[in-house]
C-alpha positions in Angstrom: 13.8 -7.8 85.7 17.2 -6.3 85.7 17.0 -5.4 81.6 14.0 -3.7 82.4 15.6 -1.5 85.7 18.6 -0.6 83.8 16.7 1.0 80.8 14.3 3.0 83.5 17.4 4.0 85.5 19.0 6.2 82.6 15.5 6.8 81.7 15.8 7.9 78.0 13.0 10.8 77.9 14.8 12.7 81.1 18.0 12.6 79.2 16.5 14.2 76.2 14.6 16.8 78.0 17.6 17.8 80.1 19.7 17.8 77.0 17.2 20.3 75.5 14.3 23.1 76.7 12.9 22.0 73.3 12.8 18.5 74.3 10.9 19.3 77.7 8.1 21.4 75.8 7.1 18.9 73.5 7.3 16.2 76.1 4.5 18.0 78.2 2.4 17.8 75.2 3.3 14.8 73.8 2.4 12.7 77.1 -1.3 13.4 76.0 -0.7 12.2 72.4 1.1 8.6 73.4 -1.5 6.3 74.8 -1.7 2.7 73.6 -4.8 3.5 71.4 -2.8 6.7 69.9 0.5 5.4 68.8 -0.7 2.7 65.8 1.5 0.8 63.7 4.9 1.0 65.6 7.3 0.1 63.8 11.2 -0.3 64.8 14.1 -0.9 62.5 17.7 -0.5 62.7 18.4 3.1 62.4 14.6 4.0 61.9 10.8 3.9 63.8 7.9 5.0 62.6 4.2 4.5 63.6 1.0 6.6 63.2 -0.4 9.3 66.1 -4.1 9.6 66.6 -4.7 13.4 67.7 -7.5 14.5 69.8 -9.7 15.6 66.9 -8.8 11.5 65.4 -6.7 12.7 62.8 -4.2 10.5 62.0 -0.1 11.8 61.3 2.7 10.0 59.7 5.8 10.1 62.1 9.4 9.2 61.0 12.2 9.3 63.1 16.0 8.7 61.6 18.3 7.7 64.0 21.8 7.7 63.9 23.4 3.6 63.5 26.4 3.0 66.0 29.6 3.0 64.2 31.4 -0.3 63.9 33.7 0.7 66.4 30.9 1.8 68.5 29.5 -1.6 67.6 33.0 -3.3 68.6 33.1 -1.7 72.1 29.6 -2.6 72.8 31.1 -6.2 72.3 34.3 -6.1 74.0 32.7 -4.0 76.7 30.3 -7.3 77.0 32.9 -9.9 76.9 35.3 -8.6 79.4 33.0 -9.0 82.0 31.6 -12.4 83.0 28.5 -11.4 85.0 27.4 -9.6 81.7 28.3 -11.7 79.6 26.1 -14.7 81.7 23.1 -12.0 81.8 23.2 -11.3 78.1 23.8 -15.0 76.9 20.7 -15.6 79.2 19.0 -12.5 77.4 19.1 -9.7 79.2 20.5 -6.6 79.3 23.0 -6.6 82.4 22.4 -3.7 85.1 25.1 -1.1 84.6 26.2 -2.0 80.6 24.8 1.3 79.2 26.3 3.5 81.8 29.7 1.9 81.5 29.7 2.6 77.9 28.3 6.2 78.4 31.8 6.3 80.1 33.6 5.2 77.4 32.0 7.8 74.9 29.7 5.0 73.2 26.2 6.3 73.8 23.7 3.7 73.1 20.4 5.8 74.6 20.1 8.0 71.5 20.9 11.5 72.0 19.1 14.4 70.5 21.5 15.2 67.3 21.1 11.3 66.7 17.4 11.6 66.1 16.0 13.3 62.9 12.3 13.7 63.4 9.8 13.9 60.2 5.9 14.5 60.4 3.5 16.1 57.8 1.9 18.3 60.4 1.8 21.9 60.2 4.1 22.7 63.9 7.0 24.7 63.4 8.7 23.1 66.1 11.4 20.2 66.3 10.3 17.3 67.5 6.8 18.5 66.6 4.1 17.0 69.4 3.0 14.2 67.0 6.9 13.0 67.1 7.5 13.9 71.1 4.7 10.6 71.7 6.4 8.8 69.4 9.5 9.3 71.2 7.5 8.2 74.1 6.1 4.8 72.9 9.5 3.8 71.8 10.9 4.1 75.3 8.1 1.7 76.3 9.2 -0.6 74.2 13.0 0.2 75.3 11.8 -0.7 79.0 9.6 -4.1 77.4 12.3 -5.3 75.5 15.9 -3.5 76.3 17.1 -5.3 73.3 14.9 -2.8 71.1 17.4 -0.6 72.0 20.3 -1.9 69.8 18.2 -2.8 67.4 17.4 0.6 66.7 21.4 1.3 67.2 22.2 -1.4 64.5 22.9 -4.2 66.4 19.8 -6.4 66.2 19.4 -9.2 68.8 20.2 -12.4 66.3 23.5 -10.0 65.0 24.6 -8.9 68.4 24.5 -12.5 69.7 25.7 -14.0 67.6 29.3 -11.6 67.5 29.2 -11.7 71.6 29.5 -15.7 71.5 32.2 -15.2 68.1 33.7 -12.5 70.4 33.4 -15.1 73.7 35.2 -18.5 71.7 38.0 -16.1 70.4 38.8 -14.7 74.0 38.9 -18.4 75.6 41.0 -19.8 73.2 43.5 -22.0 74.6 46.7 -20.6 74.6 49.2 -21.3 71.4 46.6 -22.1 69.4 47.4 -21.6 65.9 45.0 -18.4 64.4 43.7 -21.0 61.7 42.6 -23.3 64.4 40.7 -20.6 66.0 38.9 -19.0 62.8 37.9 -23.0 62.1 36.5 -22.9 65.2 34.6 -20.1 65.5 32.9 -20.4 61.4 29.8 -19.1 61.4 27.2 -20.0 58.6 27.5 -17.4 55.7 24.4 -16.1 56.7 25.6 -15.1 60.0 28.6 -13.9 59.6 29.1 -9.9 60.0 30.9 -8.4 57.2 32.1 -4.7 57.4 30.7 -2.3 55.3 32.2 0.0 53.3 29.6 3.1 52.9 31.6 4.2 49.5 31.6 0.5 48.1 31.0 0.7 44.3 31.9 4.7 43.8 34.8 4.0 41.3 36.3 7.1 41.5 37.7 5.5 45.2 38.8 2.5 44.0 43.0 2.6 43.2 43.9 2.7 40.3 45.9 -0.9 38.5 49.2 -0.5 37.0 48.9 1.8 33.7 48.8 0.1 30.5 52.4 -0.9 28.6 52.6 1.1 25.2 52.4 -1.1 22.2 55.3 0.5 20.5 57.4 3.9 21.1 59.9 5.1 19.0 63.7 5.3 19.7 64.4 9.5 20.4 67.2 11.2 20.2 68.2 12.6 23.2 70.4 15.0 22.0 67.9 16.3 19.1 66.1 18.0 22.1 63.2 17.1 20.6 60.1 16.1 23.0 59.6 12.6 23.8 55.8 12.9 24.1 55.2 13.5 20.7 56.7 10.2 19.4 54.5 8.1 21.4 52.4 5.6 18.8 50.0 4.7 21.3 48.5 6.4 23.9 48.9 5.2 27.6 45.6 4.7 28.4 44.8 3.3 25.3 42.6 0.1 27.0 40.7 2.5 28.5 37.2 3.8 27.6 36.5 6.7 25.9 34.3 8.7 29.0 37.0 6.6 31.7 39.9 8.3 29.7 38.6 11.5 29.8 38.0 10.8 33.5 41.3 10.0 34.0 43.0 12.9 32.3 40.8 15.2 34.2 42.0 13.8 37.4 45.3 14.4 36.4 45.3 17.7 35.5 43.5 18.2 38.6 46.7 16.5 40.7 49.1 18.3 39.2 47.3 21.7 39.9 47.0 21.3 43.4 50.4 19.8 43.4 51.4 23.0 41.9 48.9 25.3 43.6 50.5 24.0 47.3 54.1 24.9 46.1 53.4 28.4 45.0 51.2 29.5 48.0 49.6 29.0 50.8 45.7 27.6 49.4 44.8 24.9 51.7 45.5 21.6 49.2 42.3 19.7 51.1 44.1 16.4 51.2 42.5 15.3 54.7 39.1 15.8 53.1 36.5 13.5 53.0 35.2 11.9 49.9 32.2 13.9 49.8 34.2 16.7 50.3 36.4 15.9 46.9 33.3 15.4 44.9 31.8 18.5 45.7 35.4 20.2 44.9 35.7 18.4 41.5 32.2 19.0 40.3 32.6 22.5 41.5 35.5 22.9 39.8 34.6 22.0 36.7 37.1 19.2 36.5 34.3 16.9 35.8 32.1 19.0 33.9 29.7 16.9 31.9 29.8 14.1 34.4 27.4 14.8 36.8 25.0 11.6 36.5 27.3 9.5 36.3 29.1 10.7 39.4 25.4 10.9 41.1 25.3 7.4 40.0 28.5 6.3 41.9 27.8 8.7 44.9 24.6 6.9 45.6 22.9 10.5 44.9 20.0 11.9 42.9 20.8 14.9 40.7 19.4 17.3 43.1 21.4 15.8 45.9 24.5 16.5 44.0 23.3 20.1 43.1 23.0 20.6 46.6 26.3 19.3 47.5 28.0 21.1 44.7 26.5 24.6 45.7 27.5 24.4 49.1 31.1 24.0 47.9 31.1 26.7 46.4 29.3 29.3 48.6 31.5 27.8 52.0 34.0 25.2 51.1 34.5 22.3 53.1 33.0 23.6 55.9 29.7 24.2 54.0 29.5 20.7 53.0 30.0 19.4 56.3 27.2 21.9 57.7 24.8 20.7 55.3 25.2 17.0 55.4 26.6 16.2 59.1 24.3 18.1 61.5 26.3 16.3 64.2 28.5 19.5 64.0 25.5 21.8 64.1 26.1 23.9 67.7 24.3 23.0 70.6 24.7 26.1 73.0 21.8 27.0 73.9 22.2 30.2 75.3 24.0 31.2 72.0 21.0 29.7 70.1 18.5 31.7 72.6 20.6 34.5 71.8 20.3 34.2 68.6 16.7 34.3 68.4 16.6 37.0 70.1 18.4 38.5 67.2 16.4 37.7 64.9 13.4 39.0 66.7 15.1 42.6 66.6 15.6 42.0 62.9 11.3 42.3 62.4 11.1 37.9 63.0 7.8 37.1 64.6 8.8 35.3 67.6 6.2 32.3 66.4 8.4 31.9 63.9 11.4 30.9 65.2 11.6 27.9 66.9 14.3 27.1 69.3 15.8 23.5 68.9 18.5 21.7 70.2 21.1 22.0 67.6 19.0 25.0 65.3 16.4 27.6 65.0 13.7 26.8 62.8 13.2 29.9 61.3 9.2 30.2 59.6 8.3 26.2 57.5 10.7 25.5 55.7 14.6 26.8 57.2 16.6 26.1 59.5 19.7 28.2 60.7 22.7 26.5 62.6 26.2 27.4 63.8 29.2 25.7 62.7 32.3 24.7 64.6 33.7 27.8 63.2 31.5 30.4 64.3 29.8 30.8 60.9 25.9 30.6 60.7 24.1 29.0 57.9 20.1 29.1 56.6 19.1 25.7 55.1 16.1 24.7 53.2 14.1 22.6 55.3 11.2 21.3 53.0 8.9 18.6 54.5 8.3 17.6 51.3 11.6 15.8 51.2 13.2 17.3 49.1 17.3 17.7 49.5 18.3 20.4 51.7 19.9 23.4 51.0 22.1 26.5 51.6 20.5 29.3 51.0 22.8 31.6 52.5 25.9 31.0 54.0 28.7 31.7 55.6 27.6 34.5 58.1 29.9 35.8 60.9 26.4 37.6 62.3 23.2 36.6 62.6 22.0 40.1 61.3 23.5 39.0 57.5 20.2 37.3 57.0 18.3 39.9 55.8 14.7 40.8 56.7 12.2 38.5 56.8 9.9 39.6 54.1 13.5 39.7 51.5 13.9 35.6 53.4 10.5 34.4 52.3 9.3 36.7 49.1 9.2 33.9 46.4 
């Protein structure tokens, strides 16, 4: 079956274990681990498997594996990649998986075989590596079911096989159209029930703090002034501004603004990067960290989608790295993957008094003893995290290092 030969031709596991000497350990081992009677309980959803490994002694382990959803314009170019060709589009109205889709779309940066820093492996077991040998068969018995059923494949990616269908024939009526025909005539045509229809998502839907703000209120009444009594204005104001607004929103609001017009400030009288092109998460951590929404906290954890813990985490990286913390701790796409500079590194840390048992070379880290995990940002700076497997939110514990030497010995690391 083409669907099948397509899947084996990229062949998933070789891609990983070229991608990372890590990779190709655990694989070695893992083969051993990912018969049909070891791997129990499979279970694949979009953006997450999990399933249960049997070990040689009949213990059984708890395997998780995150993986990273295609964006939605990922998501679109899978489409249009699929539509603008009519050989695939026959193949996967037919249901398969055309010969050559995945490559294509390698070529056009969309990845759809998941790549290392798109997987986030989890097991209780007691390895120090990453993927530990219980997640490596895992890994293993979800490419079989890749090769079974190709269509597993965006599943996992976010594109389940109902939800991709369905937009490929949307996407198929809109492109054969007939010509002139009115953009009303075409939406009537292509209606889906409400239950079908793909809606985008906004991931900060529901944090007010993003929503714009309406016009301000109209002051009841203020009082004629003098202009030439040179008086201020302010003070004959009867009613405040914001006078519809809550109590706790007010205070919000007036925080917010003192905040805008210090940066405002702050960007005229020097050189302080103002952080306008930051992200959301970014601005949080900066206002919390600030203090400009001191008192706030759950109700901001509330809106962020966060526990309290989470947002202590985000707001301490603020404020030992900036920006660039943040973005270290919570997008370890932009952890470096070098991994001769990784290797090197390790090395390092070995000369520092590190048993070399203890450090565990990844693709995009070193595990450094249980529970850390140092990585490289874009920048050049190197950061430890908490890594606890008992899920709790991870940390910086130190950070930002130009050396790898700044991290101290190891019995100074893990006293406590």
């Amino acid at each position: 079956m083409s669907s099948t030969r397509e899947v084996s031709e990229l062949d998933w596991l070789s891609r990983l274990e070229s991608a990372s000497e890590s990779y190709a350990n655990r694989f070695r081992s893992s083969r051993r681990l990912a018969g049909p009677d070891s791997v129990v309980d499979l279970q694949i959803m979009p953006g997450h498997v999990s399933g249960r490994i049997v070990d040689r002694h009949g213990e059984l382990h708890n395997v998780d594996i995150s993986v990273r959803q295609l964006s939605p314009g990922e998501q679109q170019d899978v489409i249009d990649a699929i539509t603008g060709r009519a050989q695939w589009l026959a193949a996967m109205l037919d249901g398969e998986i055309p010969v050559g889709l995945l490559g294509d779309l390698a070529d056009l940066e969309v990845n759809v075989l998941p790549s290392p820093s798109d997987l986030r492996p989890d097991c209780g077991c007691e390895e120090y590596a990453e993927p530990c040998v219980h997640a490596g068969a895992l890994m293993i018995a979800l490419n079989r079911s890749f090769e079974s059923d190709p269509f597993t494949l965006f599943k996992l990616r976010g594109l389940p096989r109902d939800e991709l269908m369905s937009r490929i024939r949307q996407a198929r009526t809109v492109l054969h159209a007939p010509t002139g025909q009115s953009e009303s005539t075409t939406d009537t045509a292509t209606e889906q029930p409400e239950s079908q229809v793909v809606h985008p998502v906004d991931p900060w839907d529901g944090w007010s703090a993003s929503r714009p703000l309406g016009s301000p209120p109209v002051a009841e009444s203020v009082e004629t002034v003098d202009q030439t009594s040179g008086e201020d204005a302010w003070v004959h104001l009867k009613t405040p501004l914001v006078s519809n607004v809550s109590s706790d929103s007010g205070t919000v609001l007036d925080e917010l603004r003192r905040d805008a017009a210090d940066r405002a400030a702050s960007m005229l009288s020097s050189a302080t990067d103002s952080m306008l092109n930051s992200s959301q998460m970014v601005d949080l951590a900066r206002l919390l960290g600030s203090g400009t929404w001191q008192g706030h906290h759950v109700a901001a954890a509330r809106a962020a989608g966060m526990s309290i813990t989470e947002l202590d985490a985000l707001v301490d990286a603020f404020k030992q790295g900036g920006q660039e913390a943040v973005t270290t701790l919570f997008e370890p796409a932009t952890w470096s993957v070098d991994q001769e500079m990784l290797s090197g590194a390790r090395e390092d840390l070995v000369d520092a008094g590190f048993d070399k048992r203890e450090v565990a070379l990844n693709y995009n880290s070193l595990g450094v003893g249980r529970d850390h995990l140092l990585v490289r940002s874009p920048s050049g700076h190197w950061y430890l995290l908490s890594e606890s497997r008992l899920r709790r939110p991870r940390r910086i514990v130190r950070g930002p290092m130009d050396y790898v030497s700044e991290i101290g010995k190891p019995e100074a690391l893990f006293s406590g």
